[in-house]
C-alpha positions as CSV (number, residue, x, y, z in Angstrom):
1,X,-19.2,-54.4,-1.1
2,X,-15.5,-55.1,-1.4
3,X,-15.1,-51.9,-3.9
4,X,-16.8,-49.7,-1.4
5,X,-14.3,-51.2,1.7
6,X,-11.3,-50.3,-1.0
7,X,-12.2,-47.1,-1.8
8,X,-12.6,-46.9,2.1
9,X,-9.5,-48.2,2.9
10,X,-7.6,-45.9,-0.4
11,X,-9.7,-42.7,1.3
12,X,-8.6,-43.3,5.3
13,X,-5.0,-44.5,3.7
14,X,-4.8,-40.8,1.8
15,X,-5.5,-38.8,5.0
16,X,-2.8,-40.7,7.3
17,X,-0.3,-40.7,4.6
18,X,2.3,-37.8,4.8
19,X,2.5,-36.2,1.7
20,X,5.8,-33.6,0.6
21,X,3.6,-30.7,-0.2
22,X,4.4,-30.8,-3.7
23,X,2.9,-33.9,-4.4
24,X,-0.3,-33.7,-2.3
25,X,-3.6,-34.7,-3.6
26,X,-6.0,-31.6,-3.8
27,X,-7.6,-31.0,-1.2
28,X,-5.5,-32.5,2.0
29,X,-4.5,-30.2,4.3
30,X,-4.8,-27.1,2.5
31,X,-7.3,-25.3,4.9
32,X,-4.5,-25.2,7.1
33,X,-2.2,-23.5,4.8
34,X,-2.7,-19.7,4.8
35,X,-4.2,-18.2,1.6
36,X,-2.5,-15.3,-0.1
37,X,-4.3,-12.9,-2.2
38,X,-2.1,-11.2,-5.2
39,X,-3.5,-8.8,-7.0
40,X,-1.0,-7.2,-10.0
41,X,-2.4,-6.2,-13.3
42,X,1.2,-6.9,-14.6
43,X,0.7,-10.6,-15.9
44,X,4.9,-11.7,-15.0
45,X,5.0,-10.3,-11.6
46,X,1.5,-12.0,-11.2
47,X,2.9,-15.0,-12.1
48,X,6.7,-14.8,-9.9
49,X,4.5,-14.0,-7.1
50,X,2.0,-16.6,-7.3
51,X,5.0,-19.2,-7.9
52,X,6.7,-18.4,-5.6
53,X,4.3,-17.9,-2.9
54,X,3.0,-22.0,-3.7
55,X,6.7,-23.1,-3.4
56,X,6.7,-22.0,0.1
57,X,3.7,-24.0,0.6
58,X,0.9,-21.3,0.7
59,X,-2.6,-21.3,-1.1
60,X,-2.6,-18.2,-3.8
61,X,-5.8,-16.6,-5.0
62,X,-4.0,-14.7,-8.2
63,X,-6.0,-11.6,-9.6
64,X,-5.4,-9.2,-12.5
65,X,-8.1,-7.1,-10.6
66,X,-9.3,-6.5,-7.2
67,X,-11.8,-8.7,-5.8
68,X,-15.8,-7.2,-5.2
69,X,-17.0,-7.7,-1.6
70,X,-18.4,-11.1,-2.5
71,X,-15.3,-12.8,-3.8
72,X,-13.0,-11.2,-0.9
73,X,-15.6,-12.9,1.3
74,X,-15.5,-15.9,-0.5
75,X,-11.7,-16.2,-0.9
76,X,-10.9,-14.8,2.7
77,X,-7.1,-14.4,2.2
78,X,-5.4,-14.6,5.2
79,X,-2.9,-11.3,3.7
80,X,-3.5,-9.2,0.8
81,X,-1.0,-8.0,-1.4
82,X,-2.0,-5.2,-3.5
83,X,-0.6,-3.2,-6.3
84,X,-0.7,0.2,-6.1
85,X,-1.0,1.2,-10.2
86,X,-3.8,-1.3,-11.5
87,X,-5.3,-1.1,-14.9
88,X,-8.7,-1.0,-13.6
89,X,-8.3,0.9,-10.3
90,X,-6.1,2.3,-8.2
91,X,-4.5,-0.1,-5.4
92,X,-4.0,2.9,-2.8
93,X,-8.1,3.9,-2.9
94,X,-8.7,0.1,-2.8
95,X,-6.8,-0.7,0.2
96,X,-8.6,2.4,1.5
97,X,-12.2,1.1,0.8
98,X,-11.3,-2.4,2.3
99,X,-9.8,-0.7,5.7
100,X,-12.7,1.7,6.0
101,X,-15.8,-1.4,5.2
102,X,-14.1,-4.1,6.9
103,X,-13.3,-2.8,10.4
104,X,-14.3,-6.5,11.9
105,X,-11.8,-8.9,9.5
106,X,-8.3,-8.3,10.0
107,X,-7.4,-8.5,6.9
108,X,-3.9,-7.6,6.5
109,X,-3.0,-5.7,3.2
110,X,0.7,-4.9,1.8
111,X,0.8,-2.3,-1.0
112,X,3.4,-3.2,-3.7
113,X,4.9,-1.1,-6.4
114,X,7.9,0.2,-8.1
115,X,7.7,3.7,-6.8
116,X,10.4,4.9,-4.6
117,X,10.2,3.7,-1.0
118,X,9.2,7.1,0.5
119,X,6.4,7.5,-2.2
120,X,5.2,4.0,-1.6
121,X,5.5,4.3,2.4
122,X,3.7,7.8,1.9
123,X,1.0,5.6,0.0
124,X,0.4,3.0,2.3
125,X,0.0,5.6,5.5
126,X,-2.8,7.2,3.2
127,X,-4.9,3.9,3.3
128,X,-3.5,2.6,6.1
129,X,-1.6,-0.4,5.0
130,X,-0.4,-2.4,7.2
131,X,2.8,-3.1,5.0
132,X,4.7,-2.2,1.9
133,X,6.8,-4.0,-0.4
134,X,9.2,-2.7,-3.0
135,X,9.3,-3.9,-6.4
136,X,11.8,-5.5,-7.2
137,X,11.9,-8.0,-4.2
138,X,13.0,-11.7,-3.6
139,X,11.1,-15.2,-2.4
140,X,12.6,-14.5,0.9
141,X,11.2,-11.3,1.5
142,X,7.9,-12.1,0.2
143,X,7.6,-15.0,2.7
144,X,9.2,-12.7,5.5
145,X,5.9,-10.5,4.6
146,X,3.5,-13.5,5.0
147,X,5.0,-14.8,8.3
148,X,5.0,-11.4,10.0
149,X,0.9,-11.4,9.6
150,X,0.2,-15.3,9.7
151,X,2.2,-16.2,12.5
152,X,0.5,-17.6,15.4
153,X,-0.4,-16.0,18.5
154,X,-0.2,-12.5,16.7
155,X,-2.2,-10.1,17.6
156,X,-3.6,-10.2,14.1
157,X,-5.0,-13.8,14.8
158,X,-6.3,-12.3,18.2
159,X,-7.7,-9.4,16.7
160,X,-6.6,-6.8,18.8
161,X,-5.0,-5.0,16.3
162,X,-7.3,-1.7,16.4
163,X,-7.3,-1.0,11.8
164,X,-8.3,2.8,11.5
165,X,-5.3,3.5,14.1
166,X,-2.7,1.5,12.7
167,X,0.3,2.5,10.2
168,X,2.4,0.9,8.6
169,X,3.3,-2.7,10.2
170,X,6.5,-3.9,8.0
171,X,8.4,-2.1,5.3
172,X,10.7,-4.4,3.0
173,X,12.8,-2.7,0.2
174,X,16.1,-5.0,-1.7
């Protein structure tokens, strides 16, 4: 009885105690965090992204390829950022597929590459992206990105955004 009331007490104590993020537990208050989905076949930037991204306090789902239906499903990122010259696949057709089969999930996706801006902005009306990033970029504009689609009250969140119409929502270049 009495270890059953501490691990009580240890479990109710954990959920009222505030944590700095980079010492939580697993698991405690990470649903409300927004998840990030990286996909870039190029293992550093993968790995810059991904770190930086969880110093700023989001969840990251890191990927060397894109996700199938099912793990996009399963993962439900809250912004997608995509590479535009994978390995396996091309980004551009893959952002293209995701627009044109998920017209009910608001699933904003930002194209990223080292092409020149007006090749990459060129790109990302082609599949309609909703936003474009410039390799090389910084932490700041990388969370700048996220904000812009997570924020609340948008009308992402709302879903009024209306996908096969829309452009290109936010272009960042250093």
């Amino acid at each position: 009885m009495e270890a059953t009331h501490n691990a009580l007490f240890i479990s109710t104590f954990l959920k009222h105690m505030s944590w700095p993020d980079s010492c939580k537990p697993a698991g405690m208050d990470n649903q409300a965090k927004p998840m990030i989905m990286v996909v870039d076949d190029d293992a550093d930037m993968l790995m810059v992204m991904t770190a930086t991204l969880e110093r700023q306090g989001y969840r990251v789902d890191a990927r060397a390829t894109p996700p199938n239906w099912i793990e996009l499903q399963a993962v439900h990122p809250d912004v997608l950022f995509l590479d535009v010259e994978l390995a396996s696949s091309n980004g551009v057709l893959v952002c293209k597929s995701i627009n044109e089969n998920l017209l009910n999930w608001n699933l904003p996706v930002v194209l990223t590459s080292g092409h020149g801006e007006y090749q990459l902005e060129k790109e990302a009306f082609y599949c309609h992206a909703d936003g474009f990033i410039s390799k090389p970029f910084n932490g700041r504009d990388l969370k700048q990105v996220v904000e812009h689609f997570t924020q609340v009250g948008s009308p992402l969140e709302k879903g009024t955004v209306d996908r096969p119409g829309r452009g290109v929502g936010l272009a960042l270049q250093e």
